[in-house]
C-alpha positions, 0 to 999 in steps of 0.5 A: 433488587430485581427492579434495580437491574432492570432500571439500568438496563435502559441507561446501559443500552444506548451506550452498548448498542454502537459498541456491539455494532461496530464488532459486526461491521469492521471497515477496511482501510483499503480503498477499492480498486478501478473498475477496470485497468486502464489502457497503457501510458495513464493512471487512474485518476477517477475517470480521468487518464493522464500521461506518465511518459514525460514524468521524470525523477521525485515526480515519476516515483510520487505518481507511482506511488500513487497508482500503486494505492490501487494495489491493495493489500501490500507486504512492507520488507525492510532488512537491515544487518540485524533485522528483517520487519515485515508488515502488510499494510497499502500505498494509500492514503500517501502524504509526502513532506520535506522533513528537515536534514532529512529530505523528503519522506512519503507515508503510508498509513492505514486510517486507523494508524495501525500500519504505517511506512516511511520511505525517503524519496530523496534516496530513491534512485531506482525502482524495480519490478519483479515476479519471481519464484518463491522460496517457499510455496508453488507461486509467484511473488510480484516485487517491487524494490526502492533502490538507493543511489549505492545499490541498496535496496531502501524498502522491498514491496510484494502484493499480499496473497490472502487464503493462499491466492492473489486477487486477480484485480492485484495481479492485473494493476501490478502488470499494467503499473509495470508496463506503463512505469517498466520493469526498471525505471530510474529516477 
């Protein structure tokens, strides 16, 4: 019986050994951030700078978008008259598309698809930047708010603090984003 157990072990091993691996390396689905914040009024394109200034409405909201991929992890808050989700996933990995009756909406979604956002950019109006107290805790929050034509606020978006702290790269991109796109900018 002992030899039977043995023997298997062999054709056991290679199917074990990626599984085993992958638990020790987990991959991250957010990308790395630039290695330095760009000077005002251009985004990172990887090395490239290029103006916003003359963007203006879905244009200026998509490039938006796109610089704040190099936020990190984000906290996703949608509120509605019965609920309120909260989710932390990134900016990354955008893709935009005209859905029918609809409009067109941008998605976000994590590589392994366990987080993903839709946000109706044909509604979005409005966006604003704002660091304010939190209600709870001694810090800041640092907000970012999809606005509709009516005043509603669409989707709600906060840098994610990880053990109880921001990550410093974060709080520089969130700053140079609202100096280059404002604190308000409409679309």
């Amino acid at each position: 019986m002992k030899r039977k157990a043995f023997l298997t072990l062999p054709i056991l091993l290679p199917l074990l050994l990626p599984l085993l691996a992958s638990s020790f390396f987990l991959p991250t689905h957010f990308s790395p951030r630039p290695p330095a914040v760009p000077s005002p009024l251009i985004r990172w394109t990887g090395g490239e700078e290029s103006n916003v200034g003359d963007l203006v409405g879905k244009e200026r909201l998509k490039r938006f978008l796109e610089d704040a991929s190099f936020l990190g992890p984000i906290r996703f808050v949608c509120m509605n008259d019965g609920g309120i989700l909260e989710a932390v996933g990134s900016f990354e990995n955008m893709v935009s598309k005209d859905v029918p009756g609809r409009g067109e909406l941008a998605t976000f979604a994590s590589d392994d698809k366990t987080f993903e956002a839709h946000l109706n950019l044909d509604m979005v109006s409005r966006v604003e930047m704002r660091q304010a107290v939190a209600k709870r805790g001694d810090h800041d929050n640092y907000i970012i708010r999809f606005i509709s034509g009516e005043g509603k606020t669409l989707l709600s978006s906060m840098l994610h603090r990880e053990e109880e702290a921001y990550d410093e790269d974060a709080l520089a991109w969130w700053g140079k984003l609202k100096g280059v796109f404002g604190e308000t900018q409409e679309m």
